[in-house]
Residue frames relative to the residue before (quaternion, step in Angstrom):
aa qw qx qy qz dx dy dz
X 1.0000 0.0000 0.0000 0.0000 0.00 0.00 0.00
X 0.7104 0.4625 -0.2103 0.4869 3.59 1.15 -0.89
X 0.6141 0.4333 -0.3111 0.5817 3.58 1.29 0.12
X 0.6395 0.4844 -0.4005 0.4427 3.73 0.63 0.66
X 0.5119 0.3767 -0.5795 0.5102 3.32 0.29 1.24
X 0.3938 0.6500 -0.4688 0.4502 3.91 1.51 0.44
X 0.7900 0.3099 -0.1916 0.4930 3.15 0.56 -0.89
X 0.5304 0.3626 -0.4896 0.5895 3.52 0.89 0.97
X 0.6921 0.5792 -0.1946 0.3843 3.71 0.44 -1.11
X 0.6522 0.3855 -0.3171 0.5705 3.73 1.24 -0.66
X 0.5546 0.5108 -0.5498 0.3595 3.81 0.21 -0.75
X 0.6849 0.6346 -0.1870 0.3053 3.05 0.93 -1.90
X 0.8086 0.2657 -0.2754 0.4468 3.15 0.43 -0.49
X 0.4907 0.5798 -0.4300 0.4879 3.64 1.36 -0.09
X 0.3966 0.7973 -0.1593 0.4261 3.51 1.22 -0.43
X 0.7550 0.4109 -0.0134 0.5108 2.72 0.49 -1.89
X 0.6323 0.5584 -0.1603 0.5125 3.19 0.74 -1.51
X 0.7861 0.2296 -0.3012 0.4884 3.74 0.13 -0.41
X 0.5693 0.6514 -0.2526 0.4334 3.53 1.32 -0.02
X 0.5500 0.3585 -0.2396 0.7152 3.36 1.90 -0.64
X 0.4240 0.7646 -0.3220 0.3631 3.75 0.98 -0.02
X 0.6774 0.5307 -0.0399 0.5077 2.75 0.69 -2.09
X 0.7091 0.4825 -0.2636 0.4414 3.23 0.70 -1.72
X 0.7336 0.5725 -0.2735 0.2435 3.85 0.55 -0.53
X 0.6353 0.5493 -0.0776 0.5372 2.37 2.05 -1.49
X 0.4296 0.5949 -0.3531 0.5804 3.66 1.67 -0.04
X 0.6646 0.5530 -0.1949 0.4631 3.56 0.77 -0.93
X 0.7249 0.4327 -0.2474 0.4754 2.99 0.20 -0.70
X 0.5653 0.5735 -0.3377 0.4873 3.46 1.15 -1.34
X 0.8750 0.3701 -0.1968 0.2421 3.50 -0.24 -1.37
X 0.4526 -0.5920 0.3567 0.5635 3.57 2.19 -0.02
X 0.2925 0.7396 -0.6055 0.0295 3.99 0.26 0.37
X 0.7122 0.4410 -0.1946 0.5103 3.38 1.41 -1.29
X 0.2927 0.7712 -0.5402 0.1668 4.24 1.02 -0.04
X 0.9212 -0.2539 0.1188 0.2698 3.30 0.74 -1.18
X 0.3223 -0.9117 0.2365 -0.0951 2.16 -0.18 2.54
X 0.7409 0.5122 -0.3009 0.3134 3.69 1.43 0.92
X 0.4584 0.6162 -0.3866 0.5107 2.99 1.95 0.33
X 0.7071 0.3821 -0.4912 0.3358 3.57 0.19 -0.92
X 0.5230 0.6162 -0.4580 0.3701 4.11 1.49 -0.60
X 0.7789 0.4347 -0.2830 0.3524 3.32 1.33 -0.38
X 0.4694 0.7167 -0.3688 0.3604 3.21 1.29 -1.19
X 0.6190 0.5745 -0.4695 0.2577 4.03 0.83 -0.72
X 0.5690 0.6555 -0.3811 0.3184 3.38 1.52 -1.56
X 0.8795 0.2638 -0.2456 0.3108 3.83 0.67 -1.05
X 0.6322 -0.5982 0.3254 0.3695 2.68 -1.55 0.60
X 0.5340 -0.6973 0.3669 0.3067 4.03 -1.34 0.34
X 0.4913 -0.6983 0.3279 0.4042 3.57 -0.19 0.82
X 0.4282 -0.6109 0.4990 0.4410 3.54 -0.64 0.17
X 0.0049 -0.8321 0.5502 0.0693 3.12 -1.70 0.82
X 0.7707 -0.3252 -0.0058 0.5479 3.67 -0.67 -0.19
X 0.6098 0.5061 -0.3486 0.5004 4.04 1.23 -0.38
X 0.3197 0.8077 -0.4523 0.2022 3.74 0.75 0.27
X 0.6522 0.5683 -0.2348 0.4433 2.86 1.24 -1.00
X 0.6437 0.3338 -0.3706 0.5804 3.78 1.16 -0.59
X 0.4448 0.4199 -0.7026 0.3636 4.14 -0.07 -0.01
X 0.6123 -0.5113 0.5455 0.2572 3.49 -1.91 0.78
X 0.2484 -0.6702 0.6267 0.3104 3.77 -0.85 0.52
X 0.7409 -0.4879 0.3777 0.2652 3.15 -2.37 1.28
X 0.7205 -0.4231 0.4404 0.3285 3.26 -1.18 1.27
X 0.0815 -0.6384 0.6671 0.3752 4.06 -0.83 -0.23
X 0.7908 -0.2870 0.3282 0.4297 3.55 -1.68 -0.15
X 0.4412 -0.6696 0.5250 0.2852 3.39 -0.87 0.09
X 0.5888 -0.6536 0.3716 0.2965 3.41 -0.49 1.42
X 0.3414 -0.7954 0.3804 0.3256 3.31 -1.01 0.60
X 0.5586 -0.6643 0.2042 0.4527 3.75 -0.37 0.92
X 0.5720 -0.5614 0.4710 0.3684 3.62 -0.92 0.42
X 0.8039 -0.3245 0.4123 0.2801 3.43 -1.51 0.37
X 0.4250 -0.6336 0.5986 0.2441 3.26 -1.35 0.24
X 0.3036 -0.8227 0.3996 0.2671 3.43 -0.68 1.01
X 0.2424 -0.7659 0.5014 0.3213 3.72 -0.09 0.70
X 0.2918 -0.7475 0.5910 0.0828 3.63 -1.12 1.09
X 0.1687 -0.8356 0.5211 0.0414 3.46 -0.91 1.42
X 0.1137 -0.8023 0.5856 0.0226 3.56 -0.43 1.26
C-alpha cells in the first residue's frame, strides 16, 4: 500500500527528465551555449545611446556645497 505513489512518482519523474532533456537538446541546437565569453564581457561596456535616451533620468549633479556658518550677533 505504501509503495503506490511509485508507480505514479517514477513515470513522473522520467517525464520530467526527458523534458529537461529535450529542453537542452533544443539549446544546444539553436546556438544558446556558442558563446560563452562575450556576454561575461558585454557587462564592462557602457550602452550606446539610442532613440529612448532621452527618457533614462539624467545623473544626479554633485551635491551643493553647504553654505557658511551663520555668525550670530548678540
Amino acid at each position: 500500500m505504501g509503495l503506490d505513489i511509485l508507480f505514479l512518482l517514477i513515470p513522473a519523474s522520467l517525464v520530467l527528465a526527458g523534458v529537461a532533456l529535450l529542453l537542452f537538446i533544443w539549446a544546444i541546437r539553436t546556438g544558446q551555449f556558442d558563446d560563452l565569453e562575450t556576454p561575461a564581457i558585454r557587462v564592462l561596456f557602457d550602452d550606446p545611446p539610442g532613440p529612448d535616451a532621452s527618457l533614462a533620468p539624467a545623473p544626479s549633479a554633485a551635491p551643493a556645497a553647504a553654505a557658511p556658518p551663520v555668525k550670530r550677533t548678540e
